[in-house]
N, CA, C and O atoms as a MOPAC input file, in Angstrom:
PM7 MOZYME 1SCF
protein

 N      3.80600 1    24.11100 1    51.69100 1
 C      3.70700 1    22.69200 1    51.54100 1
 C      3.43400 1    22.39100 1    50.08300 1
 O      2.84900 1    23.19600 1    49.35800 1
 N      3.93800 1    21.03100 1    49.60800 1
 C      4.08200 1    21.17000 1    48.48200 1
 C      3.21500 1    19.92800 1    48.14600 1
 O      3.32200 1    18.92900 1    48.85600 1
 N      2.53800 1    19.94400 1    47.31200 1
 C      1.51000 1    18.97200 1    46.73200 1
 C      2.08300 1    17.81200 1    46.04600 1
 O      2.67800 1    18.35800 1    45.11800 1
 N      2.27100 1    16.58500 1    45.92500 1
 C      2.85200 1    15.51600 1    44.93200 1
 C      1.65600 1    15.00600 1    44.15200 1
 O      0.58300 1    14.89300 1    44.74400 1
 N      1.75800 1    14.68400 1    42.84100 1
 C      1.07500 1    13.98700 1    42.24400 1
 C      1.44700 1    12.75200 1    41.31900 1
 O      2.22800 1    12.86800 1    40.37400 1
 N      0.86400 1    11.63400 1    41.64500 1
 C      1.49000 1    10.69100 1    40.96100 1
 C      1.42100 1    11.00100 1    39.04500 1
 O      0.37400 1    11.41900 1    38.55000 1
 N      3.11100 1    10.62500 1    37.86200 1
 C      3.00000 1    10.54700 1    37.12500 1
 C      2.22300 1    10.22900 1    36.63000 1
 O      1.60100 1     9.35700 1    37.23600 1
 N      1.55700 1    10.69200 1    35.01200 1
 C      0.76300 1    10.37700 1    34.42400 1
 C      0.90900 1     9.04400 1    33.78300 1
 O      2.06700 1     8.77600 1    33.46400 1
 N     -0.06200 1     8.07300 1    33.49700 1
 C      0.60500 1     6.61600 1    33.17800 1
 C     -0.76900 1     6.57500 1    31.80300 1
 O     -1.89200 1     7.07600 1    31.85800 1
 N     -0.33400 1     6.04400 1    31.03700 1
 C     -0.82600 1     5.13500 1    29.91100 1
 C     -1.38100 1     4.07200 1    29.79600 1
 O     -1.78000 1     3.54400 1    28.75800 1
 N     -1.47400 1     3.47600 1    31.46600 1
 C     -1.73800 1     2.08600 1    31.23800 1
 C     -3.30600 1     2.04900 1    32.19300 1
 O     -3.39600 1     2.31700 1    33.39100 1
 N     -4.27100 1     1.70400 1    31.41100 1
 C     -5.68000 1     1.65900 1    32.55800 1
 C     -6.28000 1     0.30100 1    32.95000 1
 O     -6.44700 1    -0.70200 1    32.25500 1
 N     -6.62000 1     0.57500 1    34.52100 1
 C     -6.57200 1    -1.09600 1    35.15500 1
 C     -7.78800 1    -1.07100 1    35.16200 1
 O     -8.39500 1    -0.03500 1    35.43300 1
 N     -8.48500 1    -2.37900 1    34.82200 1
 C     -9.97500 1    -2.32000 1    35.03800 1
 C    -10.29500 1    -3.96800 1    36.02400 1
 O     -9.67100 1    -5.02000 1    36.16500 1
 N    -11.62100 1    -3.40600 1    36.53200 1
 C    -11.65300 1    -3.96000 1    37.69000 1
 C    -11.77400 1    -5.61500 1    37.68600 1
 O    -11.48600 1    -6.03500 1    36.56600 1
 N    -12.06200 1    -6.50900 1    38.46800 1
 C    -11.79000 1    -7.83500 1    38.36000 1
 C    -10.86500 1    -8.48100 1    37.44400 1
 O    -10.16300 1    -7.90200 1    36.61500 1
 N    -10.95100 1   -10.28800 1    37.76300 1
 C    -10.58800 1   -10.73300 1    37.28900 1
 C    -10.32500 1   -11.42100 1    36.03500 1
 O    -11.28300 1   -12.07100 1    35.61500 1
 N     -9.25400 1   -11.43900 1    35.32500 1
 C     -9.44800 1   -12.08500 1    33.70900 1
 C    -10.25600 1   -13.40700 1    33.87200 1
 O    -10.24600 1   -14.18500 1    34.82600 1
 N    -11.19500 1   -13.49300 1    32.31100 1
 C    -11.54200 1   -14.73000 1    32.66700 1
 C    -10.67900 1   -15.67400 1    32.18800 1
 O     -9.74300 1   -15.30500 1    31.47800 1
 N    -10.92300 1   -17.53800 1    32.61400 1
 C    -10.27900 1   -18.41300 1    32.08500 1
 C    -10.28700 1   -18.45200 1    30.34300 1
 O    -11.24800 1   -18.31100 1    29.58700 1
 N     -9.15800 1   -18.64400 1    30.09200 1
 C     -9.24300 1   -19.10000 1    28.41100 1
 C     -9.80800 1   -19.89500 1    28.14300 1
 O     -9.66700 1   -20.91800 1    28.81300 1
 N    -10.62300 1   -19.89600 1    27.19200 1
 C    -11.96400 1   -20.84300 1    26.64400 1
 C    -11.45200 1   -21.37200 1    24.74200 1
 O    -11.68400 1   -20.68400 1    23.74800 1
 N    -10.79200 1   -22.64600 1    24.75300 1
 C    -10.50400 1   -23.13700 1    23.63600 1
 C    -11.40100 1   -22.31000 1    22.25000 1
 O    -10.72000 1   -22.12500 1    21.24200 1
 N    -12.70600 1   -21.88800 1    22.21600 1
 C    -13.38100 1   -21.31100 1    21.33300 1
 C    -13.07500 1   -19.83300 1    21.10300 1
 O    -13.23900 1   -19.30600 1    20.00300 1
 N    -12.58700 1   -19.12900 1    22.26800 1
 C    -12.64800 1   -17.68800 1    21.87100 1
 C    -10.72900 1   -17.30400 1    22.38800 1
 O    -10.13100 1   -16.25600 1    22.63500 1
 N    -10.47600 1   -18.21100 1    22.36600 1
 C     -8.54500 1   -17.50500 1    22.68500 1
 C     -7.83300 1   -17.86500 1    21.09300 1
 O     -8.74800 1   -18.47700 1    20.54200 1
 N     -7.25100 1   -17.82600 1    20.59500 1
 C     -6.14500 1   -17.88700 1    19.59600 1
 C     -5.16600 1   -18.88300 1    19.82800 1
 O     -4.71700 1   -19.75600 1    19.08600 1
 N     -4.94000 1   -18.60500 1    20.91400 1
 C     -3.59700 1   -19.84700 1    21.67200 1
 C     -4.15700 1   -20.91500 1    22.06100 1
 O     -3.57500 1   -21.91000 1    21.63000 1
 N     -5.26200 1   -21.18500 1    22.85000 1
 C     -5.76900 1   -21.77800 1    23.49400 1
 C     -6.53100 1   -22.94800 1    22.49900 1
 O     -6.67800 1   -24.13300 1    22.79500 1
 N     -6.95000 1   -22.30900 1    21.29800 1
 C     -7.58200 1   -22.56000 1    20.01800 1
 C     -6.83700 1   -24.01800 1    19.15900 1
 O     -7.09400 1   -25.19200 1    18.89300 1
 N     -5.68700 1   -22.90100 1    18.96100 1
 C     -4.46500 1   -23.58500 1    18.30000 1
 C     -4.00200 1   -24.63500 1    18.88100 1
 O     -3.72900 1   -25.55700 1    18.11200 1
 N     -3.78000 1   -24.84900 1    20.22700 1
 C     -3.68700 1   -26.16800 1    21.19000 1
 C     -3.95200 1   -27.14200 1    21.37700 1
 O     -3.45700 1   -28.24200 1    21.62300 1
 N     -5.37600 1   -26.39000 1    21.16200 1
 C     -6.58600 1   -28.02700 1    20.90900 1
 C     -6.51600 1   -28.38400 1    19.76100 1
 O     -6.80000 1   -29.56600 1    19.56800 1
 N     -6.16900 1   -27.64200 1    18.69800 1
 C     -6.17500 1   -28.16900 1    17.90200 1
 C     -4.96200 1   -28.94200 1    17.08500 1
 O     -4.99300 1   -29.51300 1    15.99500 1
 N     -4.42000 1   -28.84300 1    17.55600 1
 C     -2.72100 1   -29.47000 1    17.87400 1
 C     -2.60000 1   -30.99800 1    18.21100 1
 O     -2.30700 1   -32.05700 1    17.65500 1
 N     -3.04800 1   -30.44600 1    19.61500 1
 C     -3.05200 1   -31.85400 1    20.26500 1
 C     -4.46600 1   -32.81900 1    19.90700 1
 O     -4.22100 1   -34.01500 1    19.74700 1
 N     -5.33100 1   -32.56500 1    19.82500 1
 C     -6.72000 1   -33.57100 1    19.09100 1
 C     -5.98700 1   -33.75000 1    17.74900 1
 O     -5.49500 1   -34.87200 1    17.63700 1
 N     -5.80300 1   -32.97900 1    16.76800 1
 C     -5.53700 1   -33.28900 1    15.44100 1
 C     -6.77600 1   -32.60700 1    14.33400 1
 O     -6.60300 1   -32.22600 1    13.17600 1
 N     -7.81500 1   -32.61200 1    14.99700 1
 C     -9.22500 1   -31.24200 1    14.59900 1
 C     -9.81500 1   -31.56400 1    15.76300 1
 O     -9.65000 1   -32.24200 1    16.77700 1
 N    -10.92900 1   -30.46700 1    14.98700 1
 C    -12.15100 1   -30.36000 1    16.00800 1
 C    -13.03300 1   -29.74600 1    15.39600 1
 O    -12.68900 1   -29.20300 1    14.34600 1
 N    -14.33300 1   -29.63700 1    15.80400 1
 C    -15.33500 1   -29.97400 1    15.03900 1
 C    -15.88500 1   -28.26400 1    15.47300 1
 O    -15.54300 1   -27.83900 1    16.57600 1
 N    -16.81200 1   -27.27800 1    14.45400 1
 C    -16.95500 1   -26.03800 1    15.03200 1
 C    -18.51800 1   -25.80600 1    14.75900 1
 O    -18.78900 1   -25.64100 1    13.57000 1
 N    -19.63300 1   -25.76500 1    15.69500 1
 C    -21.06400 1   -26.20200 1    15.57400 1
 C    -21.51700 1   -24.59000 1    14.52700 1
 O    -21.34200 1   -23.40400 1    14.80800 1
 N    -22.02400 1   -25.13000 1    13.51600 1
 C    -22.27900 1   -24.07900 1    12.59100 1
 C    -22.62700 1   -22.49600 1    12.95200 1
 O    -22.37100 1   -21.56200 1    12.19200 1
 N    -23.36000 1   -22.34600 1    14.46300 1
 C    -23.39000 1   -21.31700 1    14.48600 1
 C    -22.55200 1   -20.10700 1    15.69500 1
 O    -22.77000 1   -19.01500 1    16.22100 1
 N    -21.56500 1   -21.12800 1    15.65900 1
 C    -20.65700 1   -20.36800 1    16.56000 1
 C    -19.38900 1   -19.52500 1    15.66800 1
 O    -18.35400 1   -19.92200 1    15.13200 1
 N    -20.05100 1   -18.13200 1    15.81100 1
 C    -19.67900 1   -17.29000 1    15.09100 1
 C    -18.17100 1   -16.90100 1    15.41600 1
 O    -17.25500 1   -16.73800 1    14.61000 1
 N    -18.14200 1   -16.77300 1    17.07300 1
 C    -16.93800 1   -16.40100 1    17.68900 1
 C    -15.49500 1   -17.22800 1    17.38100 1
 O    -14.44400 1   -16.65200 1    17.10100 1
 N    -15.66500 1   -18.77100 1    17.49400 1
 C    -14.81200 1   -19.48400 1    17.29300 1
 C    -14.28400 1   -19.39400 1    15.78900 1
 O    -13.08700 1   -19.22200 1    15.55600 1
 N    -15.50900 1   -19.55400 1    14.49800 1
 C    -14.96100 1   -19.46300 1    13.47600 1
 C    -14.09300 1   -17.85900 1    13.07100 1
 O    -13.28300 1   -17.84400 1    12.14400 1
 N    -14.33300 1   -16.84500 1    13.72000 1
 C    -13.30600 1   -15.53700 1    13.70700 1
 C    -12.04000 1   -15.97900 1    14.01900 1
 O    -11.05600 1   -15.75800 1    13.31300 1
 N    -12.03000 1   -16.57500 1    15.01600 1
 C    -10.90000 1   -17.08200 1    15.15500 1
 C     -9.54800 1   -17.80100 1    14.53600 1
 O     -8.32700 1   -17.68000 1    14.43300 1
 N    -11.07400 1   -18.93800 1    14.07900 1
 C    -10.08700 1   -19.84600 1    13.40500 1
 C     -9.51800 1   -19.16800 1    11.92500 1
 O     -8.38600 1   -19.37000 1    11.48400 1
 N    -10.28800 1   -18.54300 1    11.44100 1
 C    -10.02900 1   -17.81100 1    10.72300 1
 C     -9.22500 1   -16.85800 1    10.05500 1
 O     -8.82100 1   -16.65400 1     8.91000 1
 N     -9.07600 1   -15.99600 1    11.95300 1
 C     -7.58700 1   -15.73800 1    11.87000 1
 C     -6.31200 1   -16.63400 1    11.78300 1
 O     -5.18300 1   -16.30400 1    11.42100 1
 N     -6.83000 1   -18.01900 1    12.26300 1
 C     -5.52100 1   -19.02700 1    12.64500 1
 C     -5.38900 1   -19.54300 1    11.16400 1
 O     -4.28600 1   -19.88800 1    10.74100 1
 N     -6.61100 1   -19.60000 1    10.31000 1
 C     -6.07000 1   -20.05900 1     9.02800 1
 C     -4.89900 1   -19.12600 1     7.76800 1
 O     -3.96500 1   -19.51300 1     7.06500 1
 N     -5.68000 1   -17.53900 1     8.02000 1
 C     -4.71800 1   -16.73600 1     7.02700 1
 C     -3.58800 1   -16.59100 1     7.46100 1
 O     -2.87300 1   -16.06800 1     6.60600 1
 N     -2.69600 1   -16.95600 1     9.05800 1
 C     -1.38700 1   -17.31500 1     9.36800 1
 C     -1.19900 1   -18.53400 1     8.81000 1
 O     -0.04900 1   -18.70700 1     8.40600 1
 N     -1.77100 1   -19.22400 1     8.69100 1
 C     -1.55400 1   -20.75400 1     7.75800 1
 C     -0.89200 1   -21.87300 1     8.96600 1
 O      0.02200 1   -22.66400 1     8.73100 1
 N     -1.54400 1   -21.72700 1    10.18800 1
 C     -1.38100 1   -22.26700 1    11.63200 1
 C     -2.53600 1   -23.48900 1    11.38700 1
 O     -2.19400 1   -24.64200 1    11.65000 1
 N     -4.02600 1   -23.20300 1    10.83600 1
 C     -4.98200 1   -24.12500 1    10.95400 1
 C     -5.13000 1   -24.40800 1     9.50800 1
 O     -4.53900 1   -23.62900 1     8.76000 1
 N     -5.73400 1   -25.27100 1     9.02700 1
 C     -6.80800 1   -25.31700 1     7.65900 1
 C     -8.43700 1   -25.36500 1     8.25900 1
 O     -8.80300 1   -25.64000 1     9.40200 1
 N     -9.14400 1   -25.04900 1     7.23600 1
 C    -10.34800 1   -25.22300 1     7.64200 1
 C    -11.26700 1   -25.99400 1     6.64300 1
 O    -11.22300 1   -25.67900 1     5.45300 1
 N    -12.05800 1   -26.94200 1     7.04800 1
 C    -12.91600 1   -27.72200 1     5.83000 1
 C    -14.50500 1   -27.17500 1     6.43200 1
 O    -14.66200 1   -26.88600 1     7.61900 1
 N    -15.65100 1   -27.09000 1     5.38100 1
 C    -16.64500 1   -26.76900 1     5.65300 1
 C    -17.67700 1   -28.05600 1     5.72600 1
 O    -17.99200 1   -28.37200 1     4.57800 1
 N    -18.06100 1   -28.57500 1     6.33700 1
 C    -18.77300 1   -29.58500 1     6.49400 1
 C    -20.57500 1   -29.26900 1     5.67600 1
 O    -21.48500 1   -28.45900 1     5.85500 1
 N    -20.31900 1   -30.43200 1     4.77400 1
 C    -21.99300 1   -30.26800 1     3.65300 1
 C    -22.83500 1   -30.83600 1     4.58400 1
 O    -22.57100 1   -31.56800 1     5.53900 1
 N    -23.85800 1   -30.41400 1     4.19000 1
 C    -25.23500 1   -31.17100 1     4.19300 1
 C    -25.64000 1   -32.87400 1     4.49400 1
 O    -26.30400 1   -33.47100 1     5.34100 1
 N    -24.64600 1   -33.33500 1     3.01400 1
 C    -24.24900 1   -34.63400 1     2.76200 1
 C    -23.31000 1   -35.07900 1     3.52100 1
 O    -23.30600 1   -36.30600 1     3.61700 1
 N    -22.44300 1   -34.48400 1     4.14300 1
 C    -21.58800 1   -35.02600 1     5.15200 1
 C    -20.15000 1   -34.91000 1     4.47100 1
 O    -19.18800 1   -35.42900 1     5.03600 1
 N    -19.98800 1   -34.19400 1     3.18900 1
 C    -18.97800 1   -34.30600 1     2.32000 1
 C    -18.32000 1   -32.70700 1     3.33300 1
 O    -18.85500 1   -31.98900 1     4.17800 1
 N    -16.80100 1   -32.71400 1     2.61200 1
 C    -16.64100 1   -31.53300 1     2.81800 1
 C    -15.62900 1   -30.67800 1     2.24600 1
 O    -14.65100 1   -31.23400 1     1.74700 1
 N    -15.68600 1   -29.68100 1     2.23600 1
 C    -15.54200 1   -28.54200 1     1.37700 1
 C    -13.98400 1   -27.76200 1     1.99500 1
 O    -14.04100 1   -27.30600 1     3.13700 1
 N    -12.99900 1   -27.66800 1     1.42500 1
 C    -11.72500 1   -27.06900 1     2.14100 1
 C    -11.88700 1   -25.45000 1     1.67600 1
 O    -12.25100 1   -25.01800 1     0.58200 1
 N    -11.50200 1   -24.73600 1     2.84400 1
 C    -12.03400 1   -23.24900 1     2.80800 1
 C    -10.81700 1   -22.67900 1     2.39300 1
 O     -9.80200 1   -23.28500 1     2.73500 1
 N    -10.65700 1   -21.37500 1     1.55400 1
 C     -9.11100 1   -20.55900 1     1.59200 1
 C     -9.60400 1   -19.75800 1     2.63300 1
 O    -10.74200 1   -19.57600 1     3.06600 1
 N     -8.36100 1   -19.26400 1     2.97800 1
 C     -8.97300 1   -17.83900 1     4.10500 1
 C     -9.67900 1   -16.75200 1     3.28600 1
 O    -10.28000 1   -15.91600 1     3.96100 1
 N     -9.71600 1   -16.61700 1     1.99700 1
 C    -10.62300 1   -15.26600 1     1.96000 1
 C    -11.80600 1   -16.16300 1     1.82100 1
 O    -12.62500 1   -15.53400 1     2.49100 1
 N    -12.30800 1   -17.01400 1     1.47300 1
 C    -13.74700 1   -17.31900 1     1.67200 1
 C    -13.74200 1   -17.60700 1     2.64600 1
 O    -14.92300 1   -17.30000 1     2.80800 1
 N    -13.28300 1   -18.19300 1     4.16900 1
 C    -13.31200 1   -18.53900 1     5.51500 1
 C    -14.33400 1   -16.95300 1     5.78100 1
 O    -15.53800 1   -16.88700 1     6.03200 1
 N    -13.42300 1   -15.91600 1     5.62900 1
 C    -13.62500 1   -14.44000 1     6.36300 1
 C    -15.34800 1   -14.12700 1     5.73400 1
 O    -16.06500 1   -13.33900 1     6.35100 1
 N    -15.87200 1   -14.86100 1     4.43900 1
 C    -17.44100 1   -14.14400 1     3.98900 1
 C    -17.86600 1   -15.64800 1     4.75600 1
 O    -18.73900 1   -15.24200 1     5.52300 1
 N    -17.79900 1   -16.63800 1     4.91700 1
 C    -18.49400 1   -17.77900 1     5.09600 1
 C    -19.95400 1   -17.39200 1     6.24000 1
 O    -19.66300 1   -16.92600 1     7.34200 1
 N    -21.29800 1   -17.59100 1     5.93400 1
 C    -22.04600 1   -17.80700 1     6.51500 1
 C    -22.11400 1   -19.11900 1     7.59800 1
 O    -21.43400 1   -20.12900 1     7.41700 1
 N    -22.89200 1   -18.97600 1     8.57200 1
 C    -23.02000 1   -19.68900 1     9.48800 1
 C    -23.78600 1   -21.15700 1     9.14600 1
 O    -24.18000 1   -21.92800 1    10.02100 1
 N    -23.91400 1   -21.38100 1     7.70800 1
 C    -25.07200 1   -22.24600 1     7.49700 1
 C    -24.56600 1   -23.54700 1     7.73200 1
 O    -25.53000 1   -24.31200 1     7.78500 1
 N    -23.26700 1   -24.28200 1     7.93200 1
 C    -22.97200 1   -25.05300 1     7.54600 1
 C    -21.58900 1   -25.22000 1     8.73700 1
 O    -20.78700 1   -24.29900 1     8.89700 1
 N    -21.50800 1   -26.40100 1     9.41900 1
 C    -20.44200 1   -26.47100 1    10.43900 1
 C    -19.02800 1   -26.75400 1     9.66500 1
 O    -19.07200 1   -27.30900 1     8.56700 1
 N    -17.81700 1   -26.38500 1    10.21900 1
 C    -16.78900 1   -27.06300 1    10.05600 1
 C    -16.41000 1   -27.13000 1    10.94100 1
 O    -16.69100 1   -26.78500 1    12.08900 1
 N    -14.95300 1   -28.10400 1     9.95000 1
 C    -14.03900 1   -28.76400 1    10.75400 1
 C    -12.54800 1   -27.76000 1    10.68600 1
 O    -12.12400 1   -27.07900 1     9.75300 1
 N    -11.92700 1   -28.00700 1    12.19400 1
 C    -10.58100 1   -26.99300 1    12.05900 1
 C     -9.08600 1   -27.90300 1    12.31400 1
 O     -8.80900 1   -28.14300 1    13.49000 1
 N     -8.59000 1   -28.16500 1    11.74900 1
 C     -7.55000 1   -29.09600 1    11.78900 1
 C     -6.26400 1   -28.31200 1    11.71700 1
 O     -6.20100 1   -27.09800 1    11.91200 1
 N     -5.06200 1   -29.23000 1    11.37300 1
 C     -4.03000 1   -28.50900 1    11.36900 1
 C     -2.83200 1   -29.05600 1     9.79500 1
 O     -2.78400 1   -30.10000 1     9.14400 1
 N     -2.40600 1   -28.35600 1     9.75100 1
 C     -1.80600 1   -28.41600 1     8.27000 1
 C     -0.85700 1   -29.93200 1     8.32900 1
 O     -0.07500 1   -30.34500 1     9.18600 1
 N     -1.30300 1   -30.50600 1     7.05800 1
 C     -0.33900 1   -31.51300 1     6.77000 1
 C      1.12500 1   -31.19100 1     6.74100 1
 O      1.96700 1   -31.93400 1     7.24500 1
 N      1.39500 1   -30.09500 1     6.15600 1
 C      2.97600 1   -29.50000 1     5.25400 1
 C      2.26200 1   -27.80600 1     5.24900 1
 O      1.13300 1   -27.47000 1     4.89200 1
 N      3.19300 1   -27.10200 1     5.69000 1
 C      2.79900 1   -25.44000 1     5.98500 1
 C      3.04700 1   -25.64500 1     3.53800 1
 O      2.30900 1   -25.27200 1     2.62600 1
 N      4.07500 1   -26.20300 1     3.53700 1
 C      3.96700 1   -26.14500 1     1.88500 1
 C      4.35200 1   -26.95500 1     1.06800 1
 O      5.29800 1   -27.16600 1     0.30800 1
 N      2.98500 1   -27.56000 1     1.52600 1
 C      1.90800 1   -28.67000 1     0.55000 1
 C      1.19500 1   -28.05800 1    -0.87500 1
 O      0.23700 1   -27.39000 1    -0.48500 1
 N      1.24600 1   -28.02200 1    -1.95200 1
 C      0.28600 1   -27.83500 1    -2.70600 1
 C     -0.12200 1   -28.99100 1    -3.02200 1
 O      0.63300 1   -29.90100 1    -3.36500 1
 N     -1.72200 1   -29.10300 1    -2.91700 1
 C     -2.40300 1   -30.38700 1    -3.47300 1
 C     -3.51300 1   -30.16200 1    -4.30700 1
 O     -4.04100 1   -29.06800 1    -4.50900 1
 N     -3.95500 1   -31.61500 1    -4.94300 1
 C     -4.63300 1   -30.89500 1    -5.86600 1
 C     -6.08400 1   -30.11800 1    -5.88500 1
 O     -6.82500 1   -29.80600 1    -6.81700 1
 N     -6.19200 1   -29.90000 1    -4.17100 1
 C     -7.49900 1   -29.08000 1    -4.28300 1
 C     -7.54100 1   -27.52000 1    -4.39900 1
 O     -8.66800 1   -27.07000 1    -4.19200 1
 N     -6.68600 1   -26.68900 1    -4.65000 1
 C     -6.15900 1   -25.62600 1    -5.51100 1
 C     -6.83800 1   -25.61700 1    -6.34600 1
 O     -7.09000 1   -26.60200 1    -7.04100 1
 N     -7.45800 1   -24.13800 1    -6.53400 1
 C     -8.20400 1   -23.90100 1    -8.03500 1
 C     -7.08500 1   -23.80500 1    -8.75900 1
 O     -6.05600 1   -23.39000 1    -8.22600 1
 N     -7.12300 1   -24.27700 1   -10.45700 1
 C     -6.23600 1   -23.70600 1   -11.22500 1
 C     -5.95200 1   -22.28900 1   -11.07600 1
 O     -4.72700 1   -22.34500 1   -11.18200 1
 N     -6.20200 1   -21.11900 1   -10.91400 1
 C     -6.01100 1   -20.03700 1   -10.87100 1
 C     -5.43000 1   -19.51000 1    -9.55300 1
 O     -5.43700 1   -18.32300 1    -9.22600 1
 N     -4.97600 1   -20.42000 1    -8.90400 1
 C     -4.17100 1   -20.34800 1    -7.54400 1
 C     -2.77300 1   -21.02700 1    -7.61400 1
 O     -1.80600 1   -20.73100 1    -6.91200 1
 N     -2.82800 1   -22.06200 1    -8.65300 1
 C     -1.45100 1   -23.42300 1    -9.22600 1
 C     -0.28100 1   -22.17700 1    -9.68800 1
 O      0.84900 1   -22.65700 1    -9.77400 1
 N     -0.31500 1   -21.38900 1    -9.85100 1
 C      0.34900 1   -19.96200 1   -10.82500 1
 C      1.03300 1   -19.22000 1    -8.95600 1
 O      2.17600 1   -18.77500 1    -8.85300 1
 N      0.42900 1   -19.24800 1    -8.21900 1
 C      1.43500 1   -18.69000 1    -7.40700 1
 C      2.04700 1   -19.87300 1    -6.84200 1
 O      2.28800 1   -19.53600 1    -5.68200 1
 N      2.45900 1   -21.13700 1    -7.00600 1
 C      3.24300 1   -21.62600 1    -6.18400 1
 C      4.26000 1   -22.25500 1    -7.26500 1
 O      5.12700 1   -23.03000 1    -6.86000 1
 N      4.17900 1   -21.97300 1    -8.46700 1
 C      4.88400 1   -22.26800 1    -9.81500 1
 C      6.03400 1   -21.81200 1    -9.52300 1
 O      5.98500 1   -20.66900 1    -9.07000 1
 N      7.46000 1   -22.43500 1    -9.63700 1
 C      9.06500 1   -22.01300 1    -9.39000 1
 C      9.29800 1   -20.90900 1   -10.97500 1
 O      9.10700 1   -21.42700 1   -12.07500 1
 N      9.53500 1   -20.05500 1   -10.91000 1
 C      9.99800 1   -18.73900 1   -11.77400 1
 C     11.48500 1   -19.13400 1   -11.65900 1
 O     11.89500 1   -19.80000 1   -10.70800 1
 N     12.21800 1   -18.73500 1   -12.58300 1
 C     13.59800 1   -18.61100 1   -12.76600 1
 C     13.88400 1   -16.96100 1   -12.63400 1
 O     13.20100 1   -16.07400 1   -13.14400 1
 N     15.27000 1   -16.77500 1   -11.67900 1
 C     15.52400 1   -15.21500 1   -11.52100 1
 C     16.37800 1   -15.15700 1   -12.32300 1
 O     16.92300 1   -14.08000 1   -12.56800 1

């Protein structure tokens, strides 16, 4: 008698159910809301959501502004998004023009969007 054993598989099932997508911690789900509202507001110490958005900003899907003290606020690039401390809430909106340059560009950023002749 001959023994069968099921193929070896790559794929491992773990038990229960997925949870629901939660606008703060999905990517898609993220991007949606923030789509359809136009922003949304991210309570300073929610660490999870700003990873996120974070990621959604260096695809250049979101912008992100940092909300002051004073109520003023501060537009983030993605490499300062990725060190940003929790001290201070922002806001996560969505791009006017994927390519807009405006004038809140440091000068030392105006140099990569400058037309070169080939």
């Amino acid at each position: 008698m001959e023994s069968r054993s099921s193929p070896p598989s790559n794929v491992i099932h773990f038990p229960g159910a997925r949870s629901a997508a939660f606008p703060g911690r999905d990517q898609k789900s993220l991007m949606d809301a923030v789509y359809a509202a136009g922003s949304l507001p991210i309570a300073a110490g929610d660490r999870a959501t700003k990873d996120v958005a974070t990621r959604l900003t260096i695809f250049g899907f979101v912008v992100l502004d940092e909300v002051q003290a004073d109520g003023t606020v501060r537009r983030l690039r993605p490499s300062e998004a990725i060190h940003v401390s929790t001290a201070h809430p922002w806001r996560i909106s969505r791009p006017s023009s994927r390519y807009a340059v405006d004038d809140s560009l440091p000068a030392s950023d105006l140099d990569l969007f400058a037309a070169h002749l080939a």
